[in-house]
N, CA, C and O atoms as a GROMACS GRO file, in nm:
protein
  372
    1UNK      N    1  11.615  -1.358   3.958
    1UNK     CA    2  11.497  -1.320   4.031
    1UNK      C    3  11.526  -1.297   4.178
    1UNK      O    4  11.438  -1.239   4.242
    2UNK      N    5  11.667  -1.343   4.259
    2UNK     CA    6  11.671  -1.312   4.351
    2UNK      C    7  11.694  -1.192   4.370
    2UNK      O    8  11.766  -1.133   4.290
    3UNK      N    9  11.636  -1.122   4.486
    3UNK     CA   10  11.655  -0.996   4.522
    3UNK      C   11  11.581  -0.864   4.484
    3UNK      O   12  11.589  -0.748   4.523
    4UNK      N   13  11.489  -0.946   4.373
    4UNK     CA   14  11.391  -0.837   4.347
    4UNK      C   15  11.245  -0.787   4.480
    4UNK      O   16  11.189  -0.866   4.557
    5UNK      N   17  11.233  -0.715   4.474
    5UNK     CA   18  11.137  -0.666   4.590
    5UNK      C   19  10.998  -0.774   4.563
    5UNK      O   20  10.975  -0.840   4.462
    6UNK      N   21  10.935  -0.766   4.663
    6UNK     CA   22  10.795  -0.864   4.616
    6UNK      C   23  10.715  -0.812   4.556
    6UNK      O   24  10.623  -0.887   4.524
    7UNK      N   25  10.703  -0.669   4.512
    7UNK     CA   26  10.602  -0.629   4.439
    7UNK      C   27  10.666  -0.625   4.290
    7UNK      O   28  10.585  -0.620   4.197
    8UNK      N   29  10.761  -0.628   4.270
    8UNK     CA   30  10.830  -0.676   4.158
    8UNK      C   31  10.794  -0.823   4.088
    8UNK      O   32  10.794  -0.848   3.967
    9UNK      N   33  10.773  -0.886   4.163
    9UNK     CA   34  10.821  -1.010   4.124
    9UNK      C   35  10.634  -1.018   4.111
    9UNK      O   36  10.607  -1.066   4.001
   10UNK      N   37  10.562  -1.000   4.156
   10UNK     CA   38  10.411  -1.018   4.142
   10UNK      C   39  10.399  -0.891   3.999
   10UNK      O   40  10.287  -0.912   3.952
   11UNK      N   41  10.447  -0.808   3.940
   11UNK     CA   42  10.386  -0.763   3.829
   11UNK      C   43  10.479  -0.845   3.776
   11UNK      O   44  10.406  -0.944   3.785
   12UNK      N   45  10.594  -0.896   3.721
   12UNK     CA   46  10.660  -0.993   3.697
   12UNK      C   47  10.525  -1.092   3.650
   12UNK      O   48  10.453  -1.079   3.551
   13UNK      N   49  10.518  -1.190   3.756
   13UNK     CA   50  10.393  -1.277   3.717
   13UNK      C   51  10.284  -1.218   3.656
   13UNK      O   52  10.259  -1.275   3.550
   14UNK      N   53  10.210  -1.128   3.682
   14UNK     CA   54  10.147  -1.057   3.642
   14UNK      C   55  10.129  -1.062   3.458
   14UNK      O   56  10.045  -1.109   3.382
   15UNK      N   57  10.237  -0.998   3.444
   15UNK     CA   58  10.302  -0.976   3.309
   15UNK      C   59  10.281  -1.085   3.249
   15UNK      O   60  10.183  -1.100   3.176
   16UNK      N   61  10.382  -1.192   3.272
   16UNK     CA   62  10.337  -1.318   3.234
   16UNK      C   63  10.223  -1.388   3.193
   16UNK      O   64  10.208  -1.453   3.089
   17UNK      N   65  10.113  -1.364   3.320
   17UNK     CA   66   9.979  -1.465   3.261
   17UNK      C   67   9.909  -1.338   3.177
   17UNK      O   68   9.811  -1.347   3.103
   18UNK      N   69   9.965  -1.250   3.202
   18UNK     CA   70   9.854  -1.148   3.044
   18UNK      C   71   9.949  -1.202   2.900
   18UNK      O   72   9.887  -1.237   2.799
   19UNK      N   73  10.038  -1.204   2.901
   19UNK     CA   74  10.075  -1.280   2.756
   19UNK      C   75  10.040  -1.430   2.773
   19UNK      O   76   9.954  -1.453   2.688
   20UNK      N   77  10.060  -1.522   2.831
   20UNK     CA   78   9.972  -1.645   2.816
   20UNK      C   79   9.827  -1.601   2.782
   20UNK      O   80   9.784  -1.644   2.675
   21UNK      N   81   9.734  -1.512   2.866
   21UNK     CA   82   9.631  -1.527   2.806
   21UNK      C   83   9.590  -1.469   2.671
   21UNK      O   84   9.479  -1.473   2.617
   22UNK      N   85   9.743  -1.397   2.612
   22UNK     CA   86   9.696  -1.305   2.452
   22UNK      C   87   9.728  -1.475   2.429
   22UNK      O   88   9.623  -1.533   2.402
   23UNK      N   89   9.822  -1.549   2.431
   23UNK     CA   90   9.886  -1.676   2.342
   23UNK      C   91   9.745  -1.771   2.320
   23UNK      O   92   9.716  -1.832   2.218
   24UNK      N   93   9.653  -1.762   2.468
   24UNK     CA   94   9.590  -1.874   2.441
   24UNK      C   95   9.492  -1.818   2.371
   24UNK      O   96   9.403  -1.901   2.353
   25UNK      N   97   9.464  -1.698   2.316
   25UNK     CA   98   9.349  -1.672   2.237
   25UNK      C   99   9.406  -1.658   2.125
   25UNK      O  100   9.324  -1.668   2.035
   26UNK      N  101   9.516  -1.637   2.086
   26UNK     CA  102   9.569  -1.672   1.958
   26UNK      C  103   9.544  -1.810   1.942
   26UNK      O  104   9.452  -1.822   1.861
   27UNK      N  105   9.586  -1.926   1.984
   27UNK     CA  106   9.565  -2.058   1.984
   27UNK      C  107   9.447  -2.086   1.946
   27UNK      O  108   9.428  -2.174   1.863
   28UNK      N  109   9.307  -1.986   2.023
   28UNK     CA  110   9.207  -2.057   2.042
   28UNK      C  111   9.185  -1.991   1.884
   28UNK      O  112   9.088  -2.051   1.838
   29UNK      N  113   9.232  -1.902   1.792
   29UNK     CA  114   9.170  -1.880   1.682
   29UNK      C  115   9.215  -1.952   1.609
   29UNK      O  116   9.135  -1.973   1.518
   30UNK      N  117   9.292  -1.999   1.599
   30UNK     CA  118   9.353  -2.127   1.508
   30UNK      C  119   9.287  -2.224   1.540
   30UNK      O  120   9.214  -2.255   1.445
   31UNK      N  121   9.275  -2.283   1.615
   31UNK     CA  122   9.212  -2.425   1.676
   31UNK      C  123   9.107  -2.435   1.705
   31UNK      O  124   9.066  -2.331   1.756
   32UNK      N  125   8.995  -2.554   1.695
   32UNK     CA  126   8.859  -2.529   1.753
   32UNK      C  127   8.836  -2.682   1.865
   32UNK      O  128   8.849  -2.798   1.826
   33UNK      N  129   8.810  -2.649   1.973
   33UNK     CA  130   8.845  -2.796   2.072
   33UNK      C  131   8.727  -2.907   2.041
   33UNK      O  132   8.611  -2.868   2.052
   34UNK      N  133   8.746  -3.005   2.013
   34UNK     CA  134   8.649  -3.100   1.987
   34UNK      C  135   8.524  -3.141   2.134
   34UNK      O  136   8.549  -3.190   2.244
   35UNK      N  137   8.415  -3.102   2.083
   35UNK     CA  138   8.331  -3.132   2.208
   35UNK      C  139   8.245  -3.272   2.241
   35UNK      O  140   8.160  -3.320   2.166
   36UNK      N  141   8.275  -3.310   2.332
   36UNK     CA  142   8.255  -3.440   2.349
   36UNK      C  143   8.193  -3.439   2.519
   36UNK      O  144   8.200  -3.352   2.606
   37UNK      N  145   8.127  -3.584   2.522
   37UNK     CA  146   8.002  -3.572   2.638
   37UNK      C  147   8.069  -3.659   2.746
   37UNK      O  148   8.149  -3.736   2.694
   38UNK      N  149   8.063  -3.668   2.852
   38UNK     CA  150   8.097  -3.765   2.959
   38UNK      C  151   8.018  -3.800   3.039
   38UNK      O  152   8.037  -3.886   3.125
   39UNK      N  153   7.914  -3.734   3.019
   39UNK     CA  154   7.794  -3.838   3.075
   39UNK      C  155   7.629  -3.742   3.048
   39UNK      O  156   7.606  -3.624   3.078
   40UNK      N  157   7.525  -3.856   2.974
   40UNK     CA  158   7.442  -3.837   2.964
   40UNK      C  159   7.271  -3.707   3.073
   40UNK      O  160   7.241  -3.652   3.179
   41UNK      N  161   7.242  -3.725   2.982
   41UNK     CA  162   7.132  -3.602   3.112
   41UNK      C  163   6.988  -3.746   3.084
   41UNK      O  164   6.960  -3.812   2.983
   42UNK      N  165   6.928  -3.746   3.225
   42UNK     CA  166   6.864  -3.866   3.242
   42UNK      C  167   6.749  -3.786   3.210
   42UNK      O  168   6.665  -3.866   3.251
   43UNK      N  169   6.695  -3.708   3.176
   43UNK     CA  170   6.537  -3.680   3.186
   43UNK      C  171   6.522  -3.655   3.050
   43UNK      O  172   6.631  -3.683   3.001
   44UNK      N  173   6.450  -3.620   2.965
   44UNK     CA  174   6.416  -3.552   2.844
   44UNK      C  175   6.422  -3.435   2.856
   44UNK      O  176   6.409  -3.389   2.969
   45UNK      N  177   6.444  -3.350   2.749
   45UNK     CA  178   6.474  -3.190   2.772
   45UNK      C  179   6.336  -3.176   2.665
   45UNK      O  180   6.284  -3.242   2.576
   46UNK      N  181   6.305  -2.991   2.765
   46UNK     CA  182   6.190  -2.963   2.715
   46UNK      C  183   6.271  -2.826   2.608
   46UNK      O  184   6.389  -2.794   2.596
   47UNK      N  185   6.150  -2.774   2.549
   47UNK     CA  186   6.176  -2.718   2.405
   47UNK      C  187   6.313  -2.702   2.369
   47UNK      O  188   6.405  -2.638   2.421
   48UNK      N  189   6.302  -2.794   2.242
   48UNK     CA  190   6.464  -2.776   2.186
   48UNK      C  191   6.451  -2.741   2.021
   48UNK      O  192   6.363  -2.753   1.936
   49UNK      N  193   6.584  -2.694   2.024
   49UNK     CA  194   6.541  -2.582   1.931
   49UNK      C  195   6.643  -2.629   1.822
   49UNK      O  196   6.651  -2.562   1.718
   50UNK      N  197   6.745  -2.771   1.843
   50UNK     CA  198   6.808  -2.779   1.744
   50UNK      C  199   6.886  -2.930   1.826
   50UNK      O  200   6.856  -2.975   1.936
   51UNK      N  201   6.990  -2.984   1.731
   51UNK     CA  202   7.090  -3.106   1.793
   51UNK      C  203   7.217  -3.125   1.666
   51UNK      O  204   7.225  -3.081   1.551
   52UNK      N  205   7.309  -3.215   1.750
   52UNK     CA  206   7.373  -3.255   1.676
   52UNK      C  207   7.516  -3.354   1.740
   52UNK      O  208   7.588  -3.326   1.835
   53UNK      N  209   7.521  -3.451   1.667
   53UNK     CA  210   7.618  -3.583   1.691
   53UNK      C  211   7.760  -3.518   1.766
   53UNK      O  212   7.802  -3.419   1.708
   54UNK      N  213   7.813  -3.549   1.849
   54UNK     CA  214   7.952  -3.535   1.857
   54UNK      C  215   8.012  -3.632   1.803
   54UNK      O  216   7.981  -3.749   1.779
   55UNK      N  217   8.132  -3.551   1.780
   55UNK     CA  218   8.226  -3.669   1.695
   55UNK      C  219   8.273  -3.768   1.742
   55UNK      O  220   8.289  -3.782   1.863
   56UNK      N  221   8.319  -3.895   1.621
   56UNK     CA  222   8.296  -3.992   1.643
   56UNK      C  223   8.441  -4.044   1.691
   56UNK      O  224   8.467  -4.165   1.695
   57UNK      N  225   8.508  -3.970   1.718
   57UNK     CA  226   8.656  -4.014   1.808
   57UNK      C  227   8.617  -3.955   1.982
   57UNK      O  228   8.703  -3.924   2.064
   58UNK      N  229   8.503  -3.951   1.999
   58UNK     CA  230   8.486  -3.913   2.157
   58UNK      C  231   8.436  -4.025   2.210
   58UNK      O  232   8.361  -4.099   2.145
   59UNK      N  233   8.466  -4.046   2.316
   59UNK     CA  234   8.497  -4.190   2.398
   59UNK      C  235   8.360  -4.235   2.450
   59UNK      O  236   8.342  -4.347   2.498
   60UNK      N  237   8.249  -4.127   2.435
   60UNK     CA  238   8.090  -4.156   2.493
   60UNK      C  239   8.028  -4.102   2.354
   60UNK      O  240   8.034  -3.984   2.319
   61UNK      N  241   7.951  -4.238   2.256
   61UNK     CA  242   7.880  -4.153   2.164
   61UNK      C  243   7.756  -4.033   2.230
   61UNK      O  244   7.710  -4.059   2.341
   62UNK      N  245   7.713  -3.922   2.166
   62UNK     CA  246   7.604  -3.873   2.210
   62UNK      C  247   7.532  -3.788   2.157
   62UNK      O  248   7.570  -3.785   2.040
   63UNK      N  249   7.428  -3.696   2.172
   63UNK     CA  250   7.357  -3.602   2.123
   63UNK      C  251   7.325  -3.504   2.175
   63UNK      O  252   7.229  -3.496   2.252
   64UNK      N  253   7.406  -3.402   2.141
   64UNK     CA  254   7.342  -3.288   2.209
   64UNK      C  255   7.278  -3.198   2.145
   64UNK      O  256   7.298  -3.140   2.039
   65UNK      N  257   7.164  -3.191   2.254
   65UNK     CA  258   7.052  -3.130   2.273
   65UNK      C  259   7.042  -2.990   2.292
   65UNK      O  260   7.075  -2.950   2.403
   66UNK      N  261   6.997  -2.894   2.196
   66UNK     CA  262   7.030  -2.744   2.194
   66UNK      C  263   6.884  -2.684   2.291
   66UNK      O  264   6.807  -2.609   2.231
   67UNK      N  265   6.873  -2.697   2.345
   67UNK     CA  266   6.716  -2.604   2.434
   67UNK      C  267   6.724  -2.450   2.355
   67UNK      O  268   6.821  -2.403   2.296
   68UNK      N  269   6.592  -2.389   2.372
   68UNK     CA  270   6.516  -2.252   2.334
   68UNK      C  271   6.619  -2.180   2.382
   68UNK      O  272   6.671  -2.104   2.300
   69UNK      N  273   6.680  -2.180   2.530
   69UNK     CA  274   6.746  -2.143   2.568
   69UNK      C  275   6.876  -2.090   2.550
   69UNK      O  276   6.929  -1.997   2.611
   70UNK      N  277   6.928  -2.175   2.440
   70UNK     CA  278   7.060  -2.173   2.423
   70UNK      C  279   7.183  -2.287   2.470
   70UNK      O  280   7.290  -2.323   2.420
   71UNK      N  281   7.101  -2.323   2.601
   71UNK     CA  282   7.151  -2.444   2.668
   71UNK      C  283   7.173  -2.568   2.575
   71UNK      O  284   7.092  -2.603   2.490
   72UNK      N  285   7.336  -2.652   2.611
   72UNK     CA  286   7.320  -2.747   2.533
   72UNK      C  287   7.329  -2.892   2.656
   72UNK      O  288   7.401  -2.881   2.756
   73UNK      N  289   7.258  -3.003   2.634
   73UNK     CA  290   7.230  -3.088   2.660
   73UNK      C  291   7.312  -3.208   2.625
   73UNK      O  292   7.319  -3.225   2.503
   74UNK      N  293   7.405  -3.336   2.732
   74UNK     CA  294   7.403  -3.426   2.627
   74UNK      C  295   7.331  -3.565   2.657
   74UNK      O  296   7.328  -3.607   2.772
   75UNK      N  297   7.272  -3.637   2.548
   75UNK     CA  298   7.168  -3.716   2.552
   75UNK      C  299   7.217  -3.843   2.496
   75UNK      O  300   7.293  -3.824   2.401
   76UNK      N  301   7.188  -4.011   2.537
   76UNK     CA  302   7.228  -4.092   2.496
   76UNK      C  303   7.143  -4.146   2.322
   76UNK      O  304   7.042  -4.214   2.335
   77UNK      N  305   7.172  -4.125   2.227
   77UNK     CA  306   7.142  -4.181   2.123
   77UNK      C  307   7.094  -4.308   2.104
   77UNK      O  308   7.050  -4.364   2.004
   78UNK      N  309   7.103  -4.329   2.167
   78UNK     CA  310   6.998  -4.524   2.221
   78UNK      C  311   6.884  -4.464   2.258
   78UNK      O  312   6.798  -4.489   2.173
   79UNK      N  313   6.838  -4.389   2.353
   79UNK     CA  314   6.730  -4.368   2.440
   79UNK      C  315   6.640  -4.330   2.326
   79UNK      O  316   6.676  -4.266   2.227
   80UNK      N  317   6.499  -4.380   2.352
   80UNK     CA  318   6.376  -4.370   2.264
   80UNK      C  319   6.320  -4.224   2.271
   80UNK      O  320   6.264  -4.174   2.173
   81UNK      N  321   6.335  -4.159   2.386
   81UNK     CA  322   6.290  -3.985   2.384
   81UNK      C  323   6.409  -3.926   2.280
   81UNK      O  324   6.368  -3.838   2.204
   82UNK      N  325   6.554  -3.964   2.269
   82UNK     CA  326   6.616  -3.924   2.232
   82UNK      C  327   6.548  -3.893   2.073
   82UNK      O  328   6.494  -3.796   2.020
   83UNK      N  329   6.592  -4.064   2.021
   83UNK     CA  330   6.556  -4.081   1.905
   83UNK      C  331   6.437  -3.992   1.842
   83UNK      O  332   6.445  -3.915   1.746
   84UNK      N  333   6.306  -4.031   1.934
   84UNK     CA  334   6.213  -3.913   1.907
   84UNK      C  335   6.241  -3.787   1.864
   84UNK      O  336   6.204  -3.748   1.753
   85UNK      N  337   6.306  -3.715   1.944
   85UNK     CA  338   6.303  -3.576   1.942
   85UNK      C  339   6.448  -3.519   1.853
   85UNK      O  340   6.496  -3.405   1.857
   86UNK      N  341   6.502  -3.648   1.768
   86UNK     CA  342   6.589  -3.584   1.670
   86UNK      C  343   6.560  -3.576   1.534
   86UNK      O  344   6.612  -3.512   1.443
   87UNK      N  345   6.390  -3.719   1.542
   87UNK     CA  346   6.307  -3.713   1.438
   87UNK      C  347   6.214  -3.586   1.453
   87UNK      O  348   6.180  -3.523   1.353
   88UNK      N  349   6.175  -3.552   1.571
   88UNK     CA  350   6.106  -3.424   1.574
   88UNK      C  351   6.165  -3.293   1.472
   88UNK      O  352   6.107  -3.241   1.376
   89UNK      N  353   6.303  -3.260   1.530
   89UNK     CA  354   6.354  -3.161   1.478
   89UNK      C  355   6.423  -3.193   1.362
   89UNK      O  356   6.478  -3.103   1.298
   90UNK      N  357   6.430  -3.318   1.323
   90UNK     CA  358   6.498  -3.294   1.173
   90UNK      C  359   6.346  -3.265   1.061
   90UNK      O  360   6.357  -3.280   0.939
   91UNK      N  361   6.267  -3.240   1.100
   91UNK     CA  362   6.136  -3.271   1.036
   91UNK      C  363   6.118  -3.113   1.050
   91UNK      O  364   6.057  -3.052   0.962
   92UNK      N  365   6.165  -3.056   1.149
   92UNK     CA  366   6.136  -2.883   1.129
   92UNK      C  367   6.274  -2.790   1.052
   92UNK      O  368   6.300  -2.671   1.072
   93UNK      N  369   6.336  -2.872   0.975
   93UNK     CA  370   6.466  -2.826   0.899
   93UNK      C  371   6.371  -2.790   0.774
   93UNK      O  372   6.419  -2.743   0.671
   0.00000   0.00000   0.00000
């Protein structure tokens, strides 16, 4: 690498992170990353449109909360709004 001009050496890099980023989307089709919460949302979420447990090797149990939106939420599974509103929506399945 010594002695190459600097615009060399920047498509050089260049080059590089475009095949890392084909590798990591190859990766990402093989693999699916486990989603897990690190800290709760303190208020109740308004219209939600769906939920579901993260798994149970993640270091904060929790629930997340799908909003109308699309938005996902995560919620402590202890909390009584919680509980509520997972009896809400399992009742609209």
């Amino acid at each position: 690498l010594q002695g190459l001009h600097p615009c060399h050496l920047l498509q050089l890099a260049a080059k590089c992170c475009q095949g890392c980023s084909h590798l990591s989307l190859l990766f990402a089709a093989h693999f699916t990353t486990i989603e897990c919460c690190f800290k709760y949302a303190q208020k109740p979420i308004r219209h939600m449109q769906s939920f579901y447990e993260t798994p149970s090797d993640c270091s904060l149990p929790a629930v997340v909360i799908v909003a109308a939106t699309g938005a996902e939420v995560c919620a402590d599974p202890k909390k009584p709004w919680v509980k509520k509103a997972m009896k809400k929506l399992r009742r609209k399945i």
